[in-house]
C-alpha positions as CSV (number, residue, x, y, z in Angstrom):
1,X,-11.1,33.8,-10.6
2,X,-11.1,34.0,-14.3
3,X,-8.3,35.6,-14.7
4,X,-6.5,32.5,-12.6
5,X,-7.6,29.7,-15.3
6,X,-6.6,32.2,-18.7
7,X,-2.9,31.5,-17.0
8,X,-3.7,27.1,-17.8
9,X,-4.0,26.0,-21.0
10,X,-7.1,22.9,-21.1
11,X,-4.2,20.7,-21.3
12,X,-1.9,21.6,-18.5
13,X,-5.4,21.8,-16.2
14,X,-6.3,18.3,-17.2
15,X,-2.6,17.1,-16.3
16,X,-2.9,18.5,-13.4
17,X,-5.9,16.6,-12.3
18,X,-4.2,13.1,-13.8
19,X,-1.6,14.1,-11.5
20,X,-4.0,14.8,-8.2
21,X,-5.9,11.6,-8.8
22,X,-2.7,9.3,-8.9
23,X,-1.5,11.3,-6.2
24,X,-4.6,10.2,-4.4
25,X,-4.6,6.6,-5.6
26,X,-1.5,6.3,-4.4
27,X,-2.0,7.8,-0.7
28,X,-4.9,4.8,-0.3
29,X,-3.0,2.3,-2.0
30,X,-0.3,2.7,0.4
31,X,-2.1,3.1,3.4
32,X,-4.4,0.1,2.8
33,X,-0.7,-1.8,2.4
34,X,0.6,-0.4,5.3
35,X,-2.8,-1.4,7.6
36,X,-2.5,-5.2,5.9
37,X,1.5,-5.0,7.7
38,X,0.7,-3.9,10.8
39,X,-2.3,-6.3,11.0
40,X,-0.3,-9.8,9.6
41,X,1.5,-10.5,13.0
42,X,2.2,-13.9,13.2
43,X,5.2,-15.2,10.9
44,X,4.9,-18.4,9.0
45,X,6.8,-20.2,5.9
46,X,4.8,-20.8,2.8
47,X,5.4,-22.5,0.0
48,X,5.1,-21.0,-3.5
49,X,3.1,-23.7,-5.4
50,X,3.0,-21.8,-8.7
51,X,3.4,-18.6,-10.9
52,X,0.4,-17.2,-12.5
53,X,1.3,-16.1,-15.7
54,X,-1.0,-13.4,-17.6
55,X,-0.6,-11.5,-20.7
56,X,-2.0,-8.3,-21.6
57,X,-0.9,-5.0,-23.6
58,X,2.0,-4.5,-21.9
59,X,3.9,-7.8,-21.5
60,X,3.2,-10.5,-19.0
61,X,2.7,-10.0,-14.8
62,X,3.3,-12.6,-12.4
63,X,1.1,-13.8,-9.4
64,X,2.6,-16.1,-6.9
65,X,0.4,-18.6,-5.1
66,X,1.0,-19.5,-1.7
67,X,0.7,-22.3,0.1
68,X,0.9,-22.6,4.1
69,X,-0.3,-24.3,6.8
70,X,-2.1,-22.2,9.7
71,X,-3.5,-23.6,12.8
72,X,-3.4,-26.9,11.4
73,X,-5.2,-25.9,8.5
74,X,-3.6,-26.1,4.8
75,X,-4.4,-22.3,2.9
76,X,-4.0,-21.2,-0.2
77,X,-3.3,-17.7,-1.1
78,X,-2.5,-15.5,-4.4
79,X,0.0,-13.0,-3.8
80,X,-0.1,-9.6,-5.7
81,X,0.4,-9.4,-9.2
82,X,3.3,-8.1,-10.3
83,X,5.2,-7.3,-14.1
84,X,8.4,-8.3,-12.4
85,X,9.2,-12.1,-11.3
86,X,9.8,-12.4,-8.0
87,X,9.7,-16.1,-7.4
88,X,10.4,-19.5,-8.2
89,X,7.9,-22.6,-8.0
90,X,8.5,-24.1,-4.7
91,X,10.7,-21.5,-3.2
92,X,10.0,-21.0,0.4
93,X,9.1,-17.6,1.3
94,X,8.4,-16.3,4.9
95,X,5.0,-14.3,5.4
96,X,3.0,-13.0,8.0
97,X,-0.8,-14.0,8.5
98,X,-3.9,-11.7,10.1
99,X,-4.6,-14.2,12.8
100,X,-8.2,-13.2,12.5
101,X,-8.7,-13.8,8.8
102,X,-5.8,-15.9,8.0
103,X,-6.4,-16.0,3.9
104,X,-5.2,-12.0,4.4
105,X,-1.2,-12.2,4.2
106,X,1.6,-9.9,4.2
107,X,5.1,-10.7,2.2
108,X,7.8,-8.3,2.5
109,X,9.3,-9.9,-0.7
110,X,6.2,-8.5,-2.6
111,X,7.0,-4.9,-1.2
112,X,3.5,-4.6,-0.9
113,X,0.2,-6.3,0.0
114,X,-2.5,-7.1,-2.2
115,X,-4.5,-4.4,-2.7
116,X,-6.6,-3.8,-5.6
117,X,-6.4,-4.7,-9.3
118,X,-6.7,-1.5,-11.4
């Protein structure tokens, strides 16, 4: 077993566990987004009433906020943050709702659901 680590430097071993944890990060992330599709069945239009705009370190990122009507009820909705702009105020996007907590949405726009903030 020794003799297995003298072939990794302390560098290239802690690269290597970088690497495994994104890899990780990355399997949940996905799955959580890919759960949130199959759940958000029924299709609706929502409005995009405004554009978050945040900066940080790295630039700005984006975060749409939808507006939509669901059973009657008006709902409002942020969308998933984003360094890319997407969309414009009042554009009219289609999404899909979870019928049985209808503040959870899907947009296909997004390419992915909301997920976490990291």
């Amino acid at each position: 077993m020794k003799r297995l680590f003298k072939c990794f430097s302390l560098g290239g071993i802690v690269f290597l566990l970088i690497g495994i944890l994104l890899l990780i990060s990355g399997y949940f992330l996905n799955s959580s987004s890919v759960r949130n599709k199959k759940r958000c069945t029924v299709e609706t239009e929502a409005v995009v009433e405004r554009i978050i705009k945040k900066r940080d370190d790295d630039g700005f990122t984006y975060t749409p906020v939808y507006l939509y009507n669901y059973e009657g009820k008006s709902v409002r909705v942020n969308g998933t943050e984003s360094s890319r702009w997407i969309f414009d105020e009042g554009e009219k996007v289609k999404i899909f709702v979870d019928p049985d907590k209808p503040n959870v949405i899907y947009c296909s726009k997004e390419g992915h659901q909301k997920i976490l903030s990291l």
